[in-house]
C-alpha positions, 0 to 999 in steps of 0.5 A: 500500500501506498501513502497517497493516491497510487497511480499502479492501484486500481482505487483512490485510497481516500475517496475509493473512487477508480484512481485513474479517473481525473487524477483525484488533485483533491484527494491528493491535497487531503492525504498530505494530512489524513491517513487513506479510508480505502484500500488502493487494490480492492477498495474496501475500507480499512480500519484506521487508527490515528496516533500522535506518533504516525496512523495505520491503516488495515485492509483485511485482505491485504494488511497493514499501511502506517505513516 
């Protein structure tokens, strides 16, 4: 997994709309701050957990992203 919105992926990671579909520029300015929603391979949501030290995020089929 990626930590922004990942042109080899198949699913925005914060919208979970197709990642090719006009470039997502909004999506790409939010995850400078916030953590992914939806996993980029399989566009299910994740479980987010937010730390003051970084965040995971946890897709059940394809595990864990931290930042």
């Amino acid at each position: 997994m990626t930590n922004a919105t990942s042109p080899t992926g198949l699913w925005c990671d914060r919208c979970g709309e197709p990642a090719d579909d006009a470039g997502h520029p909004g999506c790409q300015a939010a995850r400078q701050l916030e953590p992914p929603r939806f996993c980029p391979r399989c566009r299910r949501r994740m479980k987010v957990q937010v730390l003051p030290t970084g965040w995971s995020a946890t897709c059940v089929e394809h595990g864990t992203a931290r930042g």
